[in-house]
C-alpha positions in Angstrom: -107.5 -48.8 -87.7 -106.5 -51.8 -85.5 -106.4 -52.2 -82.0 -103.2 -53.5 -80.2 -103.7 -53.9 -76.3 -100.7 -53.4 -74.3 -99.7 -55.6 -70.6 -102.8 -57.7 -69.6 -105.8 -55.5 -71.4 -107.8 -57.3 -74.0 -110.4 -55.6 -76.4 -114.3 -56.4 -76.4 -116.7 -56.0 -78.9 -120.2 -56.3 -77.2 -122.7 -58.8 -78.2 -125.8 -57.4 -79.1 -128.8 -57.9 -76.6 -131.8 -59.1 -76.8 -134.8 -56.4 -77.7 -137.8 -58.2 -76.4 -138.4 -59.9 -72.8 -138.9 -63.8 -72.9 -142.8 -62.8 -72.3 -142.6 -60.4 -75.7 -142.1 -57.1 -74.0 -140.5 -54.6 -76.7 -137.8 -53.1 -74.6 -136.4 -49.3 -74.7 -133.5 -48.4 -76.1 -133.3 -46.5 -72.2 -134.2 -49.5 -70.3 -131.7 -51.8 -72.0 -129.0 -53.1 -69.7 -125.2 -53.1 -71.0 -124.7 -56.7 -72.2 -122.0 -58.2 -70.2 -121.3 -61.4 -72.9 -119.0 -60.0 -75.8 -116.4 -61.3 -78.4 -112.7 -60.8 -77.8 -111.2 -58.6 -80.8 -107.6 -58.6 -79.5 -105.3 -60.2 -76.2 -102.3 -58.4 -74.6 -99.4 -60.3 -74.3 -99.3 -60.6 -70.2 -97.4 -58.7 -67.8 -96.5 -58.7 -63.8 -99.0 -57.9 -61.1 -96.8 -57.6 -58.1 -93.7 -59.3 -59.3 -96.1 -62.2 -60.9 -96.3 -63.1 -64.4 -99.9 -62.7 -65.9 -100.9 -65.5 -68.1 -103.9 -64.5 -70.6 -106.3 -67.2 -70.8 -108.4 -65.8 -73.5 -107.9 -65.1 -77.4 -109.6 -63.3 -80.2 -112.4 -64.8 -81.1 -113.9 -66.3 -77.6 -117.2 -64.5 -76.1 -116.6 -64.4 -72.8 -118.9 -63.0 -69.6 -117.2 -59.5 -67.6 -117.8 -57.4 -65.0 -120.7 -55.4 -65.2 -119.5 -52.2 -65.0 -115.7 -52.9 -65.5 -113.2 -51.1 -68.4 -113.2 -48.2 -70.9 -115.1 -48.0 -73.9 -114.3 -46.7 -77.0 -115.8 -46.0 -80.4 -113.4 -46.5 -83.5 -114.4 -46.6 -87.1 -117.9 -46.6 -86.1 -117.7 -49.8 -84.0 -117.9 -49.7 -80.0 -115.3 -51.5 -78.5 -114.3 -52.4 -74.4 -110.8 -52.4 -73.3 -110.8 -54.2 -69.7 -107.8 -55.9 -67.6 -108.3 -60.0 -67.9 -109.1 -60.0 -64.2 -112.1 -58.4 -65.2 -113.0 -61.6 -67.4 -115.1 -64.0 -65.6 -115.7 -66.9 -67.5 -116.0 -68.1 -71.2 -119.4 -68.8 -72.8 -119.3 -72.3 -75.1 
């Protein structure tokens, strides 16, 4: 199955995060944040916002940083994937 987003929603695949603290702490499985750097899957084509176009400045492949509790999560095939607006997309990680 293939996602499609529709208007200005692009598709996230998390990235995974790390298990152990930088000092060698095994972390839980419970204690484990949601990671907020992930790989784009799939762009929207744009839309309006208030009469204005929306230009997407990302594109499958990037990982970029988003909000940390932002969008709707969905599991397809077995794989976990994000849908969020691209005003939820902070920044891209190079």
């Amino acid at each position: 199955m293939t996602l499609k987003p529709l208007s200005d929603n692009v598709v996230l695949k998390a990235c995974k995060v790390e298990e152990t603290t930088v000092s060698g702490i095994v972390l839980t499985s419970a204690s484990k944040e949601k990671s907020q750097i992930a790989e784009v899957v799939a762009v929207g084509p744009g839309g309006e916002i208030d009469g204005k176009p929306v230009k997407m400045t990302v594109k499958a492949g990037d990982k970029v940083i988003v909000n940390k509790y932002s969008g709707t999560e969905v599991k397809i095939d077995d794989n976990e994937y994000t849908i969020v607006r691209i005003s939820d997309v902070l920044c891209t990680v190079e």
